[in-house]
TITI-964472 format. One record per residue (C-alpha): residue in three letters; z, y, x. Coordinates in steps of 0.05 Angstrom, whole numbers, padded with zeros to 5 digits, always signed. Example, Ala and Ser with C-alpha at 12.3 -4.5 7.8 and 13.67 -1.06 7.14 Angstrom:
2
Ala+00156-00090+00246 Ser+00143-00021+00273 
This chain:
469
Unk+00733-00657+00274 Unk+00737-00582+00281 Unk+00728-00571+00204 Unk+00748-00498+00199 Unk+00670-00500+00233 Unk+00641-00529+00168 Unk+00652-00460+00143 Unk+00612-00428+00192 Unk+00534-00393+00165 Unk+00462-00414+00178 Unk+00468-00404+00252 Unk+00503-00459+00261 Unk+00467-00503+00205 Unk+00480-00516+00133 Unk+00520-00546+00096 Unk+00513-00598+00043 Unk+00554-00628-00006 Unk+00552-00711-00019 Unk+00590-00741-00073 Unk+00594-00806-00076 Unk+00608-00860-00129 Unk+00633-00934-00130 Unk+00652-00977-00194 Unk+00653-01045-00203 Unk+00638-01040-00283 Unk+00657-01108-00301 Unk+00589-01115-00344 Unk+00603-01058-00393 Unk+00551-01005-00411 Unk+00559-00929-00393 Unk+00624-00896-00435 Unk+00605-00835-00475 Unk+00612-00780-00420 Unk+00618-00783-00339 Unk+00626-00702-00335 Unk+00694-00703-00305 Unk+00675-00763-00249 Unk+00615-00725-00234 Unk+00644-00662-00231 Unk+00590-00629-00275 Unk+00631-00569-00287 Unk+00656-00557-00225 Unk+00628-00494-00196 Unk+00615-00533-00138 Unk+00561-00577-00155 Unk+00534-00628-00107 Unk+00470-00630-00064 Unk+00469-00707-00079 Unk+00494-00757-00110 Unk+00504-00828-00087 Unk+00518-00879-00145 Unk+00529-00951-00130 Unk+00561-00999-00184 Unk+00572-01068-00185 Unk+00588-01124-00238 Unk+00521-01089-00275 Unk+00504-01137-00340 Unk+00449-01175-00318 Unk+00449-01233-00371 Unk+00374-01267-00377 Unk+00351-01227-00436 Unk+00381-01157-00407 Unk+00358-01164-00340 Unk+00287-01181-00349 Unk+00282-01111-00401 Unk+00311-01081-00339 Unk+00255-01099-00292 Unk+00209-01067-00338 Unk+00252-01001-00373 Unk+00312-00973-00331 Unk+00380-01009-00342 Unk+00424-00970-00391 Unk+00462-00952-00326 Unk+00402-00910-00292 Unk+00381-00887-00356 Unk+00447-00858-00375 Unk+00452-00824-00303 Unk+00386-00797-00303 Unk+00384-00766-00373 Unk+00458-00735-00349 Unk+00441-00709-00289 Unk+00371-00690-00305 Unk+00398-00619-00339 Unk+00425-00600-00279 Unk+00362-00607-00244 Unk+00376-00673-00211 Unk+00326-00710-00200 Unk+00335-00800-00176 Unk+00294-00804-00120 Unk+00307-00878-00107 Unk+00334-00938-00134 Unk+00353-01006-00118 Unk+00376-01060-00162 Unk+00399-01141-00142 Unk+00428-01173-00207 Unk+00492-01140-00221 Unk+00482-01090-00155 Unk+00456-01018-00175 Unk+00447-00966-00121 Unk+00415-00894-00151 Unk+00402-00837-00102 Unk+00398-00766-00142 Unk+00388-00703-00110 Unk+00373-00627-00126 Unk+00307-00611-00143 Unk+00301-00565-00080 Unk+00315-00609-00032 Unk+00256-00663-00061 Unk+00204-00640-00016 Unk+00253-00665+00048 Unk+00274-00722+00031 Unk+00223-00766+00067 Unk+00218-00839+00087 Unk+00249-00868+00037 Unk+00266-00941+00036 Unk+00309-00994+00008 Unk+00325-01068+00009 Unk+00387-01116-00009 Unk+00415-01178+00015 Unk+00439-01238-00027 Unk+00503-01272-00009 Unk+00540-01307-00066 Unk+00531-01380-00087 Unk+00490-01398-00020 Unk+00457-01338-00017 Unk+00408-01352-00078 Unk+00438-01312-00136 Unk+00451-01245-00127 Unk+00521-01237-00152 Unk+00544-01210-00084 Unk+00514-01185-00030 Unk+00490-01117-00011 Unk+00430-01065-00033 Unk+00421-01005+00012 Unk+00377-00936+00009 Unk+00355-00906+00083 Unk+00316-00837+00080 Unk+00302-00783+00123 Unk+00343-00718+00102 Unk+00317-00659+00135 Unk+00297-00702+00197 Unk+00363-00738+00195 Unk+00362-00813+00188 Unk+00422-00829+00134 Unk+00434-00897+00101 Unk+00468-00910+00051 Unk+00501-00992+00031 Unk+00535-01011-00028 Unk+00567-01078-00022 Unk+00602-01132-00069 Unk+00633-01182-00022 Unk+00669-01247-00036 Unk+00737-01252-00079 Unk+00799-01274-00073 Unk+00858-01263-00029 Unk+00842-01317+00024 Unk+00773-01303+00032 Unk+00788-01236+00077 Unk+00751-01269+00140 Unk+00692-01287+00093 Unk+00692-01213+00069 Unk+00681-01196+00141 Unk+00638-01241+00157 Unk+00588-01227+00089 Unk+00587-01147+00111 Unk+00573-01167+00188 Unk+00511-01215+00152 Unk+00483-01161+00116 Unk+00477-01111+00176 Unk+00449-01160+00211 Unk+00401-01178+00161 Unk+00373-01114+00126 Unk+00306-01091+00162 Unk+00280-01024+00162 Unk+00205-01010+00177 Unk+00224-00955+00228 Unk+00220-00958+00289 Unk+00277-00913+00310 Unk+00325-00936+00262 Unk+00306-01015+00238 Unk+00372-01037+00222 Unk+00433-01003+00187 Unk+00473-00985+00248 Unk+00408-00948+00277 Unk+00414-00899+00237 Unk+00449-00833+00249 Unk+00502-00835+00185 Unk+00524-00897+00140 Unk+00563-00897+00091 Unk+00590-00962+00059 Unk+00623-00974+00003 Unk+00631-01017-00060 Unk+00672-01072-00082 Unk+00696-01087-00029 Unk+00746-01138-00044 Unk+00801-01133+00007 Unk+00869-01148-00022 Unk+00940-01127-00006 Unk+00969-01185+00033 Unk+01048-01205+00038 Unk+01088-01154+00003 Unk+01109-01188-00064 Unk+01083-01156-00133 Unk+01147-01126-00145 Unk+01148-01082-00086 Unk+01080-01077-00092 Unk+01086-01038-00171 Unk+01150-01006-00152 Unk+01118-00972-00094 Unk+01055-00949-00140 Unk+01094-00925-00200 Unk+01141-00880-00146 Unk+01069-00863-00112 Unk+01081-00890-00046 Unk+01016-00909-00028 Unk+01034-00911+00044 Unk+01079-00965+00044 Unk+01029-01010+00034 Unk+00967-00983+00071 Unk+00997-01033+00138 Unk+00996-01091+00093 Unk+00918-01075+00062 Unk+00872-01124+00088 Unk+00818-01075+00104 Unk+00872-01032+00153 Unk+00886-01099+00173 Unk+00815-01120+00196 Unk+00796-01054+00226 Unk+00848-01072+00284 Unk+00817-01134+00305 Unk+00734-01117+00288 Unk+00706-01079+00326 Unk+00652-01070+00275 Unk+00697-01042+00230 Unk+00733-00999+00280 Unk+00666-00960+00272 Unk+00670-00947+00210 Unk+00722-00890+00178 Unk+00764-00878+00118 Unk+00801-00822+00084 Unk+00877-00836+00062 Unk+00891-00878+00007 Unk+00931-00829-00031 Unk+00911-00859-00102 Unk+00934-00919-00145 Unk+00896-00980-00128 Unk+00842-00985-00169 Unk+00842-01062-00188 Unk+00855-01103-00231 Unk+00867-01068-00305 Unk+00871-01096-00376 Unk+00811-01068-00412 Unk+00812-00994-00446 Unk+00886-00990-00412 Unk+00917-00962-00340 Unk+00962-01021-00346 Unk+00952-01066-00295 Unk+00943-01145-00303 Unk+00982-01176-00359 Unk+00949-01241-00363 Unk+00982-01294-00345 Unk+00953-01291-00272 Unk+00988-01225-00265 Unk+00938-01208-00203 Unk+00975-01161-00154 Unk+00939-01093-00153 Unk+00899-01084-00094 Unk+00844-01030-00065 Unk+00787-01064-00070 Unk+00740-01007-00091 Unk+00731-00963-00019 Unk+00676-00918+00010 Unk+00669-00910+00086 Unk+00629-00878+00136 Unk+00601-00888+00204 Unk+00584-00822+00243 Unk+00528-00857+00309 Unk+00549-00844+00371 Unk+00514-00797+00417 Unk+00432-00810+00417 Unk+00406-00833+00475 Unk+00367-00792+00521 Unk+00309-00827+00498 Unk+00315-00803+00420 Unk+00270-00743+00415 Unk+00270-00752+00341 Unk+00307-00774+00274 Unk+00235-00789+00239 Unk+00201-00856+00230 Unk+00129-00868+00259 Unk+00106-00834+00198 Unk+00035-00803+00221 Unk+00071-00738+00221 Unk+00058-00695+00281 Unk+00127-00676+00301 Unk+00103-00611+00335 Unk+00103-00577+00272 Unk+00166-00615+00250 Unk+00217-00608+00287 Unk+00256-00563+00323 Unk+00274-00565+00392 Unk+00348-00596+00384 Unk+00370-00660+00421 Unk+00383-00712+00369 Unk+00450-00709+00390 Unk+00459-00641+00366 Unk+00420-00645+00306 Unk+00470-00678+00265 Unk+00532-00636+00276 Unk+00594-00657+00232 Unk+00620-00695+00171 Unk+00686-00674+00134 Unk+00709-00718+00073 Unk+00737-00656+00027 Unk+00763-00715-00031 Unk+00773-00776-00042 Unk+00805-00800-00101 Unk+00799-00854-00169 Unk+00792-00831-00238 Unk+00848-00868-00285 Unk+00811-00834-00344 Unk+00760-00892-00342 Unk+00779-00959-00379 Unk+00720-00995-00397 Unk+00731-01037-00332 Unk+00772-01085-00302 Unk+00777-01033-00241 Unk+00769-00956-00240 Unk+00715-00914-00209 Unk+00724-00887-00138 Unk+00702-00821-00115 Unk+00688-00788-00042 Unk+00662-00709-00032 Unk+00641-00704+00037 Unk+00604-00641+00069 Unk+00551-00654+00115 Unk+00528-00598+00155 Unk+00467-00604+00192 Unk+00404-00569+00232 Unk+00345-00576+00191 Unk+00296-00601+00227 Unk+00241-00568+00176 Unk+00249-00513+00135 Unk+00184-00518+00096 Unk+00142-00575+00061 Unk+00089-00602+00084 Unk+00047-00570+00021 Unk+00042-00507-00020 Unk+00029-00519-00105 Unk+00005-00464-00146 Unk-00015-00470-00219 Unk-00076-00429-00227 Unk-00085-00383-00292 Unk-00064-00396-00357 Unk-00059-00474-00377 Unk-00059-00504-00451 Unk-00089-00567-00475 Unk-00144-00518-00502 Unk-00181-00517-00430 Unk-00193-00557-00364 Unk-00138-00540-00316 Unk-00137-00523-00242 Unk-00086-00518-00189 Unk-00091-00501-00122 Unk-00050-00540-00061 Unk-00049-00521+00014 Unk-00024-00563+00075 Unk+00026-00524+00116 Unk+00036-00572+00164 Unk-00012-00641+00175 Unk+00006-00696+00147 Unk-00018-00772+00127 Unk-00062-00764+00068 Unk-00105-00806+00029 Unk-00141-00824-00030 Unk-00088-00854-00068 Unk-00047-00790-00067 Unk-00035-00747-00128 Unk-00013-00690-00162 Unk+00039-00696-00219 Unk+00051-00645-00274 Unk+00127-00658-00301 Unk+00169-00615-00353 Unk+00223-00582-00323 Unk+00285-00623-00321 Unk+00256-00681-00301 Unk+00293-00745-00280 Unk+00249-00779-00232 Unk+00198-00782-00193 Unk+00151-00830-00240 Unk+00171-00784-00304 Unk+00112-00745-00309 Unk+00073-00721-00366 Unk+00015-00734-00328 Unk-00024-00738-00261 Unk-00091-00717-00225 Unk-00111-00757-00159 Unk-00132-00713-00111 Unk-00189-00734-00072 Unk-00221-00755-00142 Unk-00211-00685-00170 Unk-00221-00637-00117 Unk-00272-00588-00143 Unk-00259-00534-00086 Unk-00242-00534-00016 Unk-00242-00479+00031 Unk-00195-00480+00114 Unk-00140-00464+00074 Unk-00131-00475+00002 Unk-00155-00537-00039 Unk-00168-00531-00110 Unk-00155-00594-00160 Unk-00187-00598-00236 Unk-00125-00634-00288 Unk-00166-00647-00352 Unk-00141-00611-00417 Unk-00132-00690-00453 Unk-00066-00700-00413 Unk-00032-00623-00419 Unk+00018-00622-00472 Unk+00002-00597-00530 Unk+00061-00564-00539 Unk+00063-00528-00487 Unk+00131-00514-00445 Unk+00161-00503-00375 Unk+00128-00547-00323 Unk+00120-00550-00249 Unk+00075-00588-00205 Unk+00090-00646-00149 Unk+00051-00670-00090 Unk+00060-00743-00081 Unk+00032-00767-00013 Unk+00026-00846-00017 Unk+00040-00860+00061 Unk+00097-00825+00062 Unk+00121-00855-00011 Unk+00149-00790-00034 Unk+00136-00715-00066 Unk+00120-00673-00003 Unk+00111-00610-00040 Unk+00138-00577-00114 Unk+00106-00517-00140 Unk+00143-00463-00177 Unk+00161-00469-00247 Unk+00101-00446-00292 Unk+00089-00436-00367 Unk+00039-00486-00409 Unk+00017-00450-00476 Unk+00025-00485-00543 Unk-00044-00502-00556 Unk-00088-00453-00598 Unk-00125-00504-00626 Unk-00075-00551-00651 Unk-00032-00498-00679 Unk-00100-00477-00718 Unk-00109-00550-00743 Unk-00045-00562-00758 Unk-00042-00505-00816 Unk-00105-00528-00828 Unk-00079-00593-00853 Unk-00018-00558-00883 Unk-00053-00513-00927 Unk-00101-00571-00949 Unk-00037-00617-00972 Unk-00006-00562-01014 Unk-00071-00550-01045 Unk-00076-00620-01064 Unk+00000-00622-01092 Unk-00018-00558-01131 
């Protein structure tokens, strides 16, 4: 990789920056603050974040509250990263398996296609302690997949661990045409609990070569190095040095490794990996599923091939700061620099006038490009700072509500019953129901404190401390 090119302007694409996450949390809930393994106060802040955690709590009682609130996990990451204008634009949960897919608000609107699915293989494949979830989405055109994995145990079972991630490409199915399985699409990255264990050297040498930090004395002896000579699947996939302490197995709320009487030798189980496709075929004119979008107006006049131009991993690194766990997170910062293959949404949102909960509201929306709509499309109106897609204040549908159309613009009525009365800074979101995602975000707009209520509400005042008088 020519990475000196990464630095290069807008001619040549743009760049974004991916950081990624694995921890296998051992059942614990979040600790107090994530700041410094998210890099929140870095001045470099990423694009998007990819979280994917395993060994989630998912007891009877817990997990069934999960199916209908968030887990304390997504909750935690959301109301973190939603102050930073993050927004989770997917999720995917299998028992202890959590995969959460956060990205800047601007980049909402292209972020398309969105799908996810998991695959169960521990205890006979019918409980969902291991296994694999995965999110595939359409970035700017580009298909990118993301799989976090928790594969079998144990220091014998290092064919098995092959064998489970081999099962779950084979297995997970896409409904896109271009890119059905994993290894369709253009970019994967893997990653997880991996399991893979370091084989021969004896824990002595082993600990003496960590505590003098020479990781690379045992990188020929990790079983994942190991397997990559003799699979070719995994020859596929690539890795950044291990330059860090293993990252398993700890005594709790300690960096001391394994004191128990099993005294497990420290291994790198917890990895992230990446598979840049080979060259498209001739036959790939585009990235995009068979999404009812005309690709005239979508795309620009690239090969696939060149679409997709590089991936550099800029870290990749564990935290030791984080104890709660039996093993300690994993990071990767990667920048992806690509050609957009759109540069605007498929809709324009503009709040009309002033709004309050005093009067009916309207807002106006106009297609800049076709695409699939229908009647169960809508229109939601969020605060600012929101942390997902479904946390709106309220919604409008928009072939129900459409009280003006002309060739261009479409106006929408939102009834005055659902604006906050409050008031505060909002902005609008196009959700388009074929396409499962927000296709269009307005600007951020003010929504008055309501007149009236204020009015009542000294109203009521004054009338109490008349009565106490």
């Amino acid at each position: 990789m020519a990475g000196n090119d990464l630095n290069k302007g807008d001619a040549d694409g743009d760049n974004f920056r991916l950081h990624l996450v694995t921890w296998n949390v051992a059942t614990a809930d979040p600790p107090a603050d994530m700041s410094s393994l998210l890099h929140l106060e870095s001045p470099k802040r990423p694009d998007v974040y990819v979280i994917g955690l395993q060994e989630v709590y998912s007891g009877p009682v817990r997990f069934l509250s999960d199916v209908v609130f968030d887990d304390p996990w997504s909750h935690f990451l959301m109301t973190t990263l939603a102050p930073w204008n993050y927004v989770k634009v997917s999720s995917i949960r299998m028992q202890g398996l959590l995969l959460l897919f956060f990205t800047k608000l601007e980049h909402l609107p292209f972020i398309r296609d969105i799908q996810s699915t998991y695959t169960r293989t521990g205890v006979f494949g019918y409980w969902g302690n291991k296994g694999g979830v995965s999110i595939r989405l359409s970035f700017y055109g580009h298909m990118l997949c993301f799989l976090n994995c928790h594969l079998a145990a144990h220091m014998k079972n290092v064919t098995e661990r092959v064998v489970e991630f081999e099962y779950i490409t084979d297995q997970q199915i896409f409904n896109c045409e271009k890119a059905q399985r994993i290894l369709d699409h253009r970019l994967v990255f893997w990653f997880g609990d991996l399991n893979f264990r370091i084989q021969d050297h004896g824990m002595h040498f082993v600990r003496t070569c960590i505590n003098n930090k020479n990781y690379s004395l045992l990188w020929s002896k990790d079983q994942l190095i190991m397997m990559k000579k003799k699979e070719k699947l995994l020859q596929e996939f690539e890795e950044g040095p291990l330059d860090f302490q293993p990252t398993y197995k700890f005594d709790l709320n300690t960096d001391i490794y394994d004191s128990s009487s099993k005294k497990r030798k420290p291994a790198w189980t917890d990895r992230i990996l990446w598979r840049l496709r080979p060259k498209a075929l001739p036959s790939d004119k585009q990235d995009e599923c068979g999404d009812g979008l005309d690709t005239n107006h979508v795309k620009e006049p690239e090969e696939a091939e060149e679409k997709l131009l590089e991936l550099r991993q800029d870290l990749y690194t564990s935290h030791m700061e984080y104890s709660i766990s039996d093993h300690k997170p994993v990071i990767a910062v990667f920048t992806l620099k690509l050609k957009k293959m759109y540069t605007t949404p498929l809709v324009h949102l503009l709040a009309e006038g002033e709004w309050s909960a005093d009067i009916d509201a309207m807002l106006l929306y106009r297609p800049l490009q076709p695409f699939p709509s229908s009647s169960w499309d809508w229109i939601g109106l969020y605060k600012v700072g929101f942390t997902s897609v479904s946390d709106y204040i309220t919604y409008t549908w928009v072939k129900d509500d459409e009280v003006a159309i002309d060739e261009e613009v479409i106006k929408v009525y939102m009834s005055k019953e659902e604006i906050p009365v409050r008031g505060g800074e909002c902005v609008l979101g196009y959700y388009c129901n074929t396409l499962q995602c927000i296709i269009g975000i307005s600007q951020p707009f003010k929504v008055h404190a309501s007149k009236v209520a204020l009015e009542e509400s000294l109203h009521q005042t004054g009338a109490t401390e008349k009565i106490q008088d």
